[in-house]
ROTOR-56749 format. One line per 3 residues: for each residue x negated, y negated, z of N, C-alpha, C. Coordinates in steps of 0.02 Angstrom, whole numbers, plus 32768, in hexadecimal, padded with zeros to 4 digits. Each point is the difference from the previous one (the first is absolute). Example, Ala and Ser with C-alpha at 12.3 -4.5 7.8 and 13.67 -1.06 7.14 Angstrom:
# ROTOR-56749
7D6C 811C 8186 802D 7FC5 8000 7FD3 7FC4 8000 | 8012 7FCB 7FDC 7FD6 7FC5 8003 8027 7FC9 8025
***
This chain:
# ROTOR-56749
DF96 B7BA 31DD 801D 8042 7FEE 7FD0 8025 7FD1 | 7FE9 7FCC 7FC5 7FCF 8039 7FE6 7FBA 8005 801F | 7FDB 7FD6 8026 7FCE 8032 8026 8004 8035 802E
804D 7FF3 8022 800D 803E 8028 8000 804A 7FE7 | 8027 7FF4 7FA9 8000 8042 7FDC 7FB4 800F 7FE6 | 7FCD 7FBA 7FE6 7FC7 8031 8003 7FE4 8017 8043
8012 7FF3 801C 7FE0 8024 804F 8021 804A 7FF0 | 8040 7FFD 7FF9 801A 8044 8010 7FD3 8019 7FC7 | 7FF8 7FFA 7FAB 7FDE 8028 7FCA 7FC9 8014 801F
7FCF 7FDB 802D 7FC6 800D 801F 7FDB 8037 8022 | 803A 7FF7 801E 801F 8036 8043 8015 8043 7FC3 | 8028 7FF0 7FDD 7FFC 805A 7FF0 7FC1 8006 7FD3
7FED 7FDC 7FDF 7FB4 8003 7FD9 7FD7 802D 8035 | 7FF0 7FE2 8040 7FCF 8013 8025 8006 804A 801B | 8031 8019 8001 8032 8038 8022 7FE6 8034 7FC4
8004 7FE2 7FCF 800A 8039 7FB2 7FBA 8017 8013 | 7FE3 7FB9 7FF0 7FAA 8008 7FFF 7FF0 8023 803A | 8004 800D 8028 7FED 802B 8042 800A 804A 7FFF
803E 800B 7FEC 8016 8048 7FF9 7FDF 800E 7FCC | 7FE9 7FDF 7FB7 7FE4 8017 7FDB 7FA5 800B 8017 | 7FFB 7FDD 800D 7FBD 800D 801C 7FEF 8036 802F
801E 7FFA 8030 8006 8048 803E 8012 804A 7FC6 | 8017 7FF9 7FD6 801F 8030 7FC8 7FB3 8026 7FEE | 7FE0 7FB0 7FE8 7FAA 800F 7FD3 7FD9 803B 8039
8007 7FE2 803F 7FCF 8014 8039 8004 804D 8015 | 805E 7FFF 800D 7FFA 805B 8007 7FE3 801E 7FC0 | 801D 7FEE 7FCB 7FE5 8029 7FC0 7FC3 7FFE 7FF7
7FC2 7FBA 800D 7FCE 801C 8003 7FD5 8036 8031 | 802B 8002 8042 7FFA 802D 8041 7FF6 8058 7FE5 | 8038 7FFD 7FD9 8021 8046 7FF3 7FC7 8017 7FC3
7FD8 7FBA 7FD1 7FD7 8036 7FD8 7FBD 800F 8012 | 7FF5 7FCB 804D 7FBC 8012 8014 8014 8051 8031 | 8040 7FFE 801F 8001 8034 801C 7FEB 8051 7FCE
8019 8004 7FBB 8013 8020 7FDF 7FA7 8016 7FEC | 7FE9 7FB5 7FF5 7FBD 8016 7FF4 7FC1 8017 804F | 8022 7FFA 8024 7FD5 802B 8029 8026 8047 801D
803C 801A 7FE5 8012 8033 8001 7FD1 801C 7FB0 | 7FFF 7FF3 7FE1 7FE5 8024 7FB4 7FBE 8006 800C | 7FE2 7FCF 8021 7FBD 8005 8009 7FE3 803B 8036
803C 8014 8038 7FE5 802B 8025 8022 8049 7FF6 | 8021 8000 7FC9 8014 8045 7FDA 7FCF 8005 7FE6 | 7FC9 7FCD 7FD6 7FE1 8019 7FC9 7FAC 8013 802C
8012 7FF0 803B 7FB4 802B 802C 800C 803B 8003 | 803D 8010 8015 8025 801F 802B 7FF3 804C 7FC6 | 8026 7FEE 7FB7 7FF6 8021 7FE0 7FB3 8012 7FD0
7FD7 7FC9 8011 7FB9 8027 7FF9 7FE5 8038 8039 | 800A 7FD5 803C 7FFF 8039 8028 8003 804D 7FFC | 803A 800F 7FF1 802B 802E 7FFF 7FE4 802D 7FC6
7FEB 7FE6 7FBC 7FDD 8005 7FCE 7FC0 8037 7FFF | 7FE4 7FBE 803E 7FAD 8024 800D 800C 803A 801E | 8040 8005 804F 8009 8046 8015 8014 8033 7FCE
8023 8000 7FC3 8015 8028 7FD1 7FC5 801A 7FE7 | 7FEA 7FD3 7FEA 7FA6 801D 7FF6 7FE1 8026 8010 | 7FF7 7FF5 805B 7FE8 8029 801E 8018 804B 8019
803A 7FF1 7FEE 8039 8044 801F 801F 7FE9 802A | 7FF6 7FD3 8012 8035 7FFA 8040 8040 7FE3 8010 | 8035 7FF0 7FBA 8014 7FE1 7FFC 802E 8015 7FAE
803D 8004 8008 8027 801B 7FB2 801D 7FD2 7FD9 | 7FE3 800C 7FC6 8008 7FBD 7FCB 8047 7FEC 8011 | 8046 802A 8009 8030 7FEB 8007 7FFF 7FB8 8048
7FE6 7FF5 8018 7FFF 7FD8 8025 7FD7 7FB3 7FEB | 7FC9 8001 7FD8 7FFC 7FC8 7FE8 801F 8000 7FBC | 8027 8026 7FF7 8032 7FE9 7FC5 804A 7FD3 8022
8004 800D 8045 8041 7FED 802B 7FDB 7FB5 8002 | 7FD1 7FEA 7FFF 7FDA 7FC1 801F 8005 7FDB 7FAA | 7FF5 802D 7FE3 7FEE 7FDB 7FB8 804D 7FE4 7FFB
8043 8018 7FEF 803E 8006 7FF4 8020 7FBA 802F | 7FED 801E 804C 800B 7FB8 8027 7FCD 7FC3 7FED | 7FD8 7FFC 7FE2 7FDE 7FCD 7FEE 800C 7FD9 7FC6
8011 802C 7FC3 801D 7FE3 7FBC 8043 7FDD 8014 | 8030 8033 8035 8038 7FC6 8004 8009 7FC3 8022 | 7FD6 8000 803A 7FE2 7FBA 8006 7FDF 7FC1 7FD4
7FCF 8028 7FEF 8003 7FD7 7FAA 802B 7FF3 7FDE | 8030 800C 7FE3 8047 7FF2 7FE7 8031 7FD9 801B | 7FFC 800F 8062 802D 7FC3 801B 7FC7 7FCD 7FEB
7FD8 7FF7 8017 7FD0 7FCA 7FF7 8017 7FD9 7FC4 | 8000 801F 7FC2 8001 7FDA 7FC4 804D 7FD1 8009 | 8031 8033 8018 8055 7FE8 7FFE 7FF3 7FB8 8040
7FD0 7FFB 8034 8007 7FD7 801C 7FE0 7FC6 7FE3 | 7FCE 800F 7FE5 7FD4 7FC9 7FD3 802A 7FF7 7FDC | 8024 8015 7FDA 802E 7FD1 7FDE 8044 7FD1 802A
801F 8020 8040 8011 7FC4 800C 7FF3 7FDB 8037 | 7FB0 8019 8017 7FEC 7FAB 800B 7FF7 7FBB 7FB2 | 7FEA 8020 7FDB 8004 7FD6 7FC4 803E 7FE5 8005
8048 7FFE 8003 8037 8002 7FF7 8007 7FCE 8034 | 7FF5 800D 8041 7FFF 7FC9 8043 7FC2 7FDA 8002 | 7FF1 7FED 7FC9 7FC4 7FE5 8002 8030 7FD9 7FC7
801B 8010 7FDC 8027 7FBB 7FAD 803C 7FE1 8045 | 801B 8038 8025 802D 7FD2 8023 7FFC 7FD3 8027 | 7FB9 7FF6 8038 7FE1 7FCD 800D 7FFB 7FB7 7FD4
7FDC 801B 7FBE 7FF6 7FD0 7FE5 8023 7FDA 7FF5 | 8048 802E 7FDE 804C 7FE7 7FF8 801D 7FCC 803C | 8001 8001 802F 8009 7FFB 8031 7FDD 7FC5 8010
7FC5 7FF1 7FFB 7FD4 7FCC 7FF5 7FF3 7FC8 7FD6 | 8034 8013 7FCB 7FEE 7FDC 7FB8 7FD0 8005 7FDB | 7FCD 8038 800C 7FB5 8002 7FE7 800A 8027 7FB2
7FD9 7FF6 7FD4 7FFA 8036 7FCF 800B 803B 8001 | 7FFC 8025 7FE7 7FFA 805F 8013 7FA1 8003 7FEA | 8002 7FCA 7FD5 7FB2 8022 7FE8 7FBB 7FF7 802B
801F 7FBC 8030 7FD3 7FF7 8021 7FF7 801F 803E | 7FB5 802A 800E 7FF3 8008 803C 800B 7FE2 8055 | 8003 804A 800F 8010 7FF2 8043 7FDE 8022 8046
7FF8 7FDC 8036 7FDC 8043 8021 801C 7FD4 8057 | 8021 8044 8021 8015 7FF7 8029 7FC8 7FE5 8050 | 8003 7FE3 8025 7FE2 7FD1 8050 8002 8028 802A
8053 8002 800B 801F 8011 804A 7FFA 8042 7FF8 | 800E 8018 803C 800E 804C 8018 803E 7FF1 801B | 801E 8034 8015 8041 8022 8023 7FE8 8041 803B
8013 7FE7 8048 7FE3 804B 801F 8040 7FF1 803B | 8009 8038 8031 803D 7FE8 8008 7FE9 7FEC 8053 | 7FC3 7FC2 800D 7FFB 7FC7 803D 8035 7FD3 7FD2
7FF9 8004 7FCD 8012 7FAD 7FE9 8041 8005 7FF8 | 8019 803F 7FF8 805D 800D 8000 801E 7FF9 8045 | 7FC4 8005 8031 8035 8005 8056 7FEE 7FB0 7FFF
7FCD 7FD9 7FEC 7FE0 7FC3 800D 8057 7FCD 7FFB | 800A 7FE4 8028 802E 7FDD 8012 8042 7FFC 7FDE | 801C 8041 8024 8036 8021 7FE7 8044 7FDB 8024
7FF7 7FE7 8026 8029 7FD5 8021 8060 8024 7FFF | 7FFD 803D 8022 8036 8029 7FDF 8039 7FD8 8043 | 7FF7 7FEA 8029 8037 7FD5 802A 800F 7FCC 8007
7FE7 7FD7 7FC7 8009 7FBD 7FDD 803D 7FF6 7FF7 | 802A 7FB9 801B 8045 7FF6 7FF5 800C 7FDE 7FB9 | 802F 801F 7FE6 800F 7FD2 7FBA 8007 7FC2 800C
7FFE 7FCA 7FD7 7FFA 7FC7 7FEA 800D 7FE4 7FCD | 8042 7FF9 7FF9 8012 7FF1 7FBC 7FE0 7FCA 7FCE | 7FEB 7FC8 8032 7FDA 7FDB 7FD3 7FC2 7FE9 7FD0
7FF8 8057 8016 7FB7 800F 7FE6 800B 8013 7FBD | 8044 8018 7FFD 7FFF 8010 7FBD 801E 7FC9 7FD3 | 7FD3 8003 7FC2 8013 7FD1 7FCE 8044 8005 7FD5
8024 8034 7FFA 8042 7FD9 8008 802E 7FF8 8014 | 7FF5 7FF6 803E 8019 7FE3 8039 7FE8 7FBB 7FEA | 7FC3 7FF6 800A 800F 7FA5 7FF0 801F 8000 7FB3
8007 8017 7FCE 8013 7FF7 7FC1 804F 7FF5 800A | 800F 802C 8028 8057 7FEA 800F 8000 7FDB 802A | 7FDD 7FF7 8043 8001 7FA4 800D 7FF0 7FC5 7FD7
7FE2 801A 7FD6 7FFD 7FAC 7FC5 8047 8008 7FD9 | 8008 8048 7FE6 804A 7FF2 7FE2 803C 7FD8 801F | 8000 8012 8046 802F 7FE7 8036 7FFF 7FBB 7FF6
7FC2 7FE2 8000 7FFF 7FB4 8005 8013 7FF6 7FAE | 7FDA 8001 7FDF 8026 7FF9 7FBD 803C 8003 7FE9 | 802E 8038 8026 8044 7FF6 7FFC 802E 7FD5 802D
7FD0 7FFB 801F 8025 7FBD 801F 7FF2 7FB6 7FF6 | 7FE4 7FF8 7FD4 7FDA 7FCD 7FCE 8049 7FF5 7FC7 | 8007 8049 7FEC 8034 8013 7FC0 804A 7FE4 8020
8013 8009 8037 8036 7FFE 8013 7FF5 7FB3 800B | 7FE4 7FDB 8024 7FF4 7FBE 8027 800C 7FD8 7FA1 | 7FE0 7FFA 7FD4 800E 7FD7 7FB4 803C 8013 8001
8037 8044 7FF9 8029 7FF2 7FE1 8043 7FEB 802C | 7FF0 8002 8047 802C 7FDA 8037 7FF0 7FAE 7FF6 | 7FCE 7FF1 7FF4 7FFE 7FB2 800E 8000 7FDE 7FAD
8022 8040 7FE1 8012 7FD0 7FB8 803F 7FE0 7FFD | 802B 8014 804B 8037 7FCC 7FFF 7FF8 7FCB 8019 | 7FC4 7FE0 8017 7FFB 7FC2 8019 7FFF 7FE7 7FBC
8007 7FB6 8007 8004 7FC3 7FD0 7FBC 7FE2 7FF8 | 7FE7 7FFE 7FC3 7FCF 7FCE 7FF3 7FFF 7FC6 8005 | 7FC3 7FDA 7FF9 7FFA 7FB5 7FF6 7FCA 7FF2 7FDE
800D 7FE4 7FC1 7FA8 7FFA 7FFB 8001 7FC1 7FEE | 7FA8 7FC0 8003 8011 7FC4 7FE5 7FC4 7FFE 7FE3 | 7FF1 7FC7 7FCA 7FD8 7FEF 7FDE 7FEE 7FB2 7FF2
7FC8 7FEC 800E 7FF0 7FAF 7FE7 7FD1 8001 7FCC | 7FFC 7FC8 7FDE 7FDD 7FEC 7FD5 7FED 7FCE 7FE9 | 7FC5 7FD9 8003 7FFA 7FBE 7FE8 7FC3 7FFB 7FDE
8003 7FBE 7FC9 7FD6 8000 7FCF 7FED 7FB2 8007 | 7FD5 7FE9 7FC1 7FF9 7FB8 7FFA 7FF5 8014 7FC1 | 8027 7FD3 7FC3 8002 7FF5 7FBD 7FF1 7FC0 7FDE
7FEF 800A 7FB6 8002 7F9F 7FEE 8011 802E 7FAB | 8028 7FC2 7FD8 7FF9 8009 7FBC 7FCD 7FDA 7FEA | 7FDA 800C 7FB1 7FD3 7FCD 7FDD 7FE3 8036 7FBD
8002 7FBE 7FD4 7FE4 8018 7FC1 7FC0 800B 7FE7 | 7FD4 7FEE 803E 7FC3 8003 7FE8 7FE9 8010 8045 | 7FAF 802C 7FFF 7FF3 8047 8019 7FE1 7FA4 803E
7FE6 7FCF 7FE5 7FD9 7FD1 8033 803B 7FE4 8023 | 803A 8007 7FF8 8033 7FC6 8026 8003 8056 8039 | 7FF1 8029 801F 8007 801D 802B 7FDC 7FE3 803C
7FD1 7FD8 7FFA 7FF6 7FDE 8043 8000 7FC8 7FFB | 8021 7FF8 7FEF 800C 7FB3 7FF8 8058 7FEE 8027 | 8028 803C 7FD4 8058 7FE2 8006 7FFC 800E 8041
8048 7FE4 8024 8011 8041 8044 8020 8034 7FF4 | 8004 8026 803B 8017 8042 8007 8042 7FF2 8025 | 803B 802E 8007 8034 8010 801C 800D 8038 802C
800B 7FFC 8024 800F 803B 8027 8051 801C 7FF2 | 7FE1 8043 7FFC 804D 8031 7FDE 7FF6 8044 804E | 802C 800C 8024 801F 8042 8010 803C 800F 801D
7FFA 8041 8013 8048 8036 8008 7FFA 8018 8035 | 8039 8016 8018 801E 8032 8034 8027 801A 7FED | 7FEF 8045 8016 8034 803B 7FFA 8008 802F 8034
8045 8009 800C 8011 8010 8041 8033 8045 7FE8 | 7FF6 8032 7FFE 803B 803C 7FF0 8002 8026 8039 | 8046 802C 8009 8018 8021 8046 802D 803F 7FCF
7FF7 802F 8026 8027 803A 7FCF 802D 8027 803D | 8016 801C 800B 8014 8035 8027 8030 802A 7FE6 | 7FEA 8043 800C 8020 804F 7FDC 803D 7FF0 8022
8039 800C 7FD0 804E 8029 8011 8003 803F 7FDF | 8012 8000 7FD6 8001 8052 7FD9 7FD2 8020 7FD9 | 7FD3 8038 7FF9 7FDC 8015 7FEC 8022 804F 7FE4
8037 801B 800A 8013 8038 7FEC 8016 803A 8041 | 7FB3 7FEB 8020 7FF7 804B 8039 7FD2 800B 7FF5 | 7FCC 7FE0 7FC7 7FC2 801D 7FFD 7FD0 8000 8044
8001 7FBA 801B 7FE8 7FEB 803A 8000 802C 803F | 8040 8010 8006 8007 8022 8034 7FF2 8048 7FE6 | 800F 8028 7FC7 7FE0 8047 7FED 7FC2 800A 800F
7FD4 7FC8 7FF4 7FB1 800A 8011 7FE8 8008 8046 | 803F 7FCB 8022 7FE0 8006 8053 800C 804F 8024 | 8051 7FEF 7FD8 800A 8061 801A 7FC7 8025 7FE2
7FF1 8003 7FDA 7FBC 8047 7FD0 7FC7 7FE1 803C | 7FF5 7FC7 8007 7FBF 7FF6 8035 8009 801D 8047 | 804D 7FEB 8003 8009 8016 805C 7FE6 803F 7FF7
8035 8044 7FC9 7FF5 8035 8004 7FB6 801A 7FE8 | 7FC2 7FDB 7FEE 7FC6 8013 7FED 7FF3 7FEC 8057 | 8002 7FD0 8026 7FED 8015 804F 8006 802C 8012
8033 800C 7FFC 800E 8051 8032 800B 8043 7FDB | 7FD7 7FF7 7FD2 7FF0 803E 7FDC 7FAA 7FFE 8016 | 7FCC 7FAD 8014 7FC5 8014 8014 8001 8013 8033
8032 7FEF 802D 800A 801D 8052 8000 8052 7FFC | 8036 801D 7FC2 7FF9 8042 8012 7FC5 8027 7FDE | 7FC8 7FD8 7FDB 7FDA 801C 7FD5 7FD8 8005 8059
7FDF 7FC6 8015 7FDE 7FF5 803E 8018 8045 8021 | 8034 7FF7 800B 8015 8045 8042 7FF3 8036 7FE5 | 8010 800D 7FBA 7FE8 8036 7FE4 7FB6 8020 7FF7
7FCD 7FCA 7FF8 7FB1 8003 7FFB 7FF4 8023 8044 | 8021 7FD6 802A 7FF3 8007 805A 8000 8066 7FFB | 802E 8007 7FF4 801A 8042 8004 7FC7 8028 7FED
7FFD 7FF7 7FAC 7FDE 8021 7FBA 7FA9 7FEF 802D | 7FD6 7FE3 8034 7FCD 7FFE 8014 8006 801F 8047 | 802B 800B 8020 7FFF 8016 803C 7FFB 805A 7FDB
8029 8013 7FD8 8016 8042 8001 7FA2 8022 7FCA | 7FE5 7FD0 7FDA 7FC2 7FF8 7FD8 7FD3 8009 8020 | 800E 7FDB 8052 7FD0 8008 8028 7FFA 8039 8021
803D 8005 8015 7FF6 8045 801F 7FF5 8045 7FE4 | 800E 8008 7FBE 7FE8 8038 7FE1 7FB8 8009 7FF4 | 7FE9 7FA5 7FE8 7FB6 800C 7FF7 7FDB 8010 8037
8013 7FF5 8052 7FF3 8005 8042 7FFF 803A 7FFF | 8039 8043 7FEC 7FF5 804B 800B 7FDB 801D 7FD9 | 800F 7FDF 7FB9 7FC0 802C 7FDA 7FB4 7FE9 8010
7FF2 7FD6 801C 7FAD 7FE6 8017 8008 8028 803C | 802A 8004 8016 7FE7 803E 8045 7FF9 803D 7FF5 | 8029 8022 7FCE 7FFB 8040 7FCC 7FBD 7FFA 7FE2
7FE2 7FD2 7FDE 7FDA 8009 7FE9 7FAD 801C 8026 | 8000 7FCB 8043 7FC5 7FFE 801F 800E 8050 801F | 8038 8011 801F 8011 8049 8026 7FD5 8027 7FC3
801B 8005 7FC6 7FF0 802E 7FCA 7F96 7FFC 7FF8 | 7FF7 7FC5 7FEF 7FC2 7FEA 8008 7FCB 802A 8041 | 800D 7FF0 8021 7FF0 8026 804C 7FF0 8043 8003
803F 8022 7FE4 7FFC 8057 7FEC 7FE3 7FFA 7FDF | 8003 7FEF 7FB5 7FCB 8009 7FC2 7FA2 8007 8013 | 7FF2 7FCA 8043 7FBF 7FF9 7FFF 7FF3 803A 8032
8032 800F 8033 7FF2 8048 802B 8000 8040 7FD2 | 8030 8010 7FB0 7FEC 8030 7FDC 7FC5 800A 7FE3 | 7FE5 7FC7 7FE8 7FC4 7FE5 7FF0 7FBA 8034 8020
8019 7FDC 804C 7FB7 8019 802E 8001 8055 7FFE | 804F 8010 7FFB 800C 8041 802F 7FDC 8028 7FB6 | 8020 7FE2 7FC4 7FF7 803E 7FB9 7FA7 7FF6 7FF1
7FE1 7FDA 801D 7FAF 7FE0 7FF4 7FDC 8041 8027 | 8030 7FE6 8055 7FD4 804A 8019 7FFA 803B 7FE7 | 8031 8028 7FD6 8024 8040 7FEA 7FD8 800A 7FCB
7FF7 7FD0 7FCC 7FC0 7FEA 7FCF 7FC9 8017 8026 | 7FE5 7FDD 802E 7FB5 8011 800D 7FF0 803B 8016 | 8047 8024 8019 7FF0 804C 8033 7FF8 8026 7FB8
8037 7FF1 7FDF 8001 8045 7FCC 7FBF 7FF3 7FC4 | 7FE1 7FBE 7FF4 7FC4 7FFA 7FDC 7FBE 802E 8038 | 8010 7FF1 8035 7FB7 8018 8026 801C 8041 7FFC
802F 8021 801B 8008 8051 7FF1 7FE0 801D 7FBA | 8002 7FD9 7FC5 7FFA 801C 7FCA 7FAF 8002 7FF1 | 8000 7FB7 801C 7F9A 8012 8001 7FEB 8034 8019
8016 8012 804C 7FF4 8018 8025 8016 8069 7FDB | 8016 8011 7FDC 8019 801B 7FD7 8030 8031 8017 | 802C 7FE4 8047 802F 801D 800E 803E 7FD6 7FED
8008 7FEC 7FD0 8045 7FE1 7FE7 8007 7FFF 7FB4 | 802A 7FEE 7FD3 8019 7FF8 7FC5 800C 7FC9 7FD7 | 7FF0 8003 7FDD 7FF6 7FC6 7FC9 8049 7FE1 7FF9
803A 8042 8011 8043 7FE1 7FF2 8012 7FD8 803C | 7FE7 800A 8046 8005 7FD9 8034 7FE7 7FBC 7FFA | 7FD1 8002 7FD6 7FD6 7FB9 7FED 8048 7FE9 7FD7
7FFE 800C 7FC6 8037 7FED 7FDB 8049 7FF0 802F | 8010 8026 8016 803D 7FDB 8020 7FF8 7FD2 8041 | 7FCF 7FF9 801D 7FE9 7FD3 8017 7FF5 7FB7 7FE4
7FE2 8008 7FDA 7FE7 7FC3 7FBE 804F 7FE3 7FE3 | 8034 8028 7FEF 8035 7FF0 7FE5 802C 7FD8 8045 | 7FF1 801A 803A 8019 7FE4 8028 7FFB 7FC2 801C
7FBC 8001 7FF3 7FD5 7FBC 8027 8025 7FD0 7FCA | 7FE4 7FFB 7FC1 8027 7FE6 7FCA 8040 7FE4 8006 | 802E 8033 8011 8042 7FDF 8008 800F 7FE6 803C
7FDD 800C 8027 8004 7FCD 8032 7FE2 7FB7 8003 | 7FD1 7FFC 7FDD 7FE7 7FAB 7FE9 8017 7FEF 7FCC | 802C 802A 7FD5 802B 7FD6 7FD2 803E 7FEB 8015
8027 802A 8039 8036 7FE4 802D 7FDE 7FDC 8025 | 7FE1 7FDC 800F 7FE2 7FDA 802E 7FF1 7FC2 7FE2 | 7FE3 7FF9 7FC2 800E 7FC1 7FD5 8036 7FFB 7FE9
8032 802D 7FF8 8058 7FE3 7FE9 800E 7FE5 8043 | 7FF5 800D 8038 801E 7FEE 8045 7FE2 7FAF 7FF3 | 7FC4 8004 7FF7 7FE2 7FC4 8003 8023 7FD1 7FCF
7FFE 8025 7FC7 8025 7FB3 7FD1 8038 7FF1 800D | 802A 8032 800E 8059 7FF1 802B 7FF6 7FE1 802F | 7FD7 7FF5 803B 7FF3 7FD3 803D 7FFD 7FC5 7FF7
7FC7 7FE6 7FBA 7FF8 7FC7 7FF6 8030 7FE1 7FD6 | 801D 8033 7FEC 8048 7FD0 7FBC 8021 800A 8042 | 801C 800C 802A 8024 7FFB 8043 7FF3 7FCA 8022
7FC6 7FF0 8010 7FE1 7FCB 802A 8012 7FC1 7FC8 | 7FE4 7FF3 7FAB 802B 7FCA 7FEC 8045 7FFC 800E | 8026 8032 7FED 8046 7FF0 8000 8007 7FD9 8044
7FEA 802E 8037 800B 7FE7 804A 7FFA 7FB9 7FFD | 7FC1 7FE6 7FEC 7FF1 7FB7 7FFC 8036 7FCB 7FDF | 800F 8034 7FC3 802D 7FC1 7FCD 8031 7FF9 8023
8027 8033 8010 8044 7FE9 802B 7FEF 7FDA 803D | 7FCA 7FFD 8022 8010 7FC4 8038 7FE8 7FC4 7FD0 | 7FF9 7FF3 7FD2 7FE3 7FD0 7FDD 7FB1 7FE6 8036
7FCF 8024 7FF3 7FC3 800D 801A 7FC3 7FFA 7FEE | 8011 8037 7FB0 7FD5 800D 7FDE 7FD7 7FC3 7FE0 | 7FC3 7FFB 7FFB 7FD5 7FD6 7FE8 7FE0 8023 7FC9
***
């Protein structure tokens, strides 16, 4: 019983640690994104600079580039602080220090979220660990019940004993005198008549601890079928959502490149750049929330078939 429960501590240990980690990965996603949005405002707005210079081009417009660029700088800072933040909860999560360094391996991209998604997998109750935890209870209570039914049988117990002795007054007459042989038998028999009701109160509290694990069992059955299936719709919600996110992606990238080449080209507007740029943006930042909801989807999916490794 208790290695089964550290299995189960294990199992959510590993679960914590995962979501916290996938946590680290978008957040570090979102400040490299942030920094190559800042980085191509701040061409964008030299650019724009040099045309002012030349005439061709009204300060009010690389002041629109400057404005969108400082507040990017500013999300930047609010996100750097809480990756710091999902970076102590890892640790937390880990048992590690807060002081000690850390630096993330893995990636997250979303091959590895469709990567064996197994979404028509039949439940299996025995995958999950407590499911066997209430099959060991089961046997244990029937362990509980079986002692206090067979405390109305009658005992018997016996005992022998034999020795060899001698008396003498002096320590040299020990091998010398003889010895005697001395032993016993003991033979005792008990059998219960009245005990109060205690006897039988316990078997009743045991019977009724059986079939309270029977309905815990039927109940788990339930509480993983209905676990499963929600985690089954939201992993399909998730990847649907996923899917769109990477088609907004392509579609707001193209819209980016038309309205940057118009502006070179100097039939377009700096504010077309800008709302372009804001767009593209929010579309790869919905696109990494899709992503981290997919993969906390895809654990859950796992834990409820009892799966997850």
């Amino acid at each position: 019983m208790s290695v089964l429960n550290i299995k189960r501590t294990e199992e959510e240990v590993k679960i914590a640690v995962a979501k916290a980690y996938y946590n680290c990965v978008i957040a570090e996603k979102r400040i490299k994104l942030l920094d190559e949005n800042i980085q191509l405002l701040s061409s964008l707005e030299e650019m724009t600079l040099k045309l002012f210079n030349e005439g061709f081009a009204e300060r009010i417009d690389a002041d629109r580039l400057t404005v969108q660029k400082n507040n990017l700088i500013t999300e930047r800072d609010k996100i750097n602080n809480l990756v710091q933040l999902s970076y102590g909860l890892l640790k937390f999560q880990m048992g590690m220090p807060f002081n000690q360094a850390i630096r993330l391996t893995d990636d997250l991209n979303a091959d590895e979220v469709r990567s064996n998604i197994e979404l028509d997998r039949v439940v299996d109750y025995s995958n999950r660990i407590e499911m066997s935890i209430l099959q060991k209870v089961k046997v244990l209570n029937g362990f509980d019940y079986e002692r206090y039914k067979k405390g109305y049988l009658p005992t018997v117990a016996a005992a022998v004993s034999g020795s060899f002795g001698t008396q003498t007054i002096a320590f040299k007459e020990l091998f010398t005198l003889p010895y005697f042989p001395t032993g016993a038998f003991v033979l005792n028999a008990s059998m219960p008549l009245y005990d109060g009701g205690t006897r039988k109160a316990k078997m009743n509290q045991a019977r009724l601890n059986m079939l309270k694990n029977e309905n815990d069992m039927l109940a788990l059955q339930q509480a993983v079928d209905l676990e499963s299936s929600n985690a089954r719709t939201q992993l399909r919600n998730s990847i649907m959502s996923l899917d769109s996110q990477e088609k907004n992606i392509e579609l707001a990238q193209k819209v980016y490149n038309i309205a940057q080449k118009k502006y070179k080209e100097g039939v377009g507007t700096n504010i077309e750049i800008l709302q372009a740029e804001t767009a593209l943006k929010e579309a790869k930042t919905n696109y990494f929330n899709s992503l981290y909801e997919a993969i906390i989807a895809k654990l859950d999916f796992q834990k409820s078939l009892g799966i997850f490794k």
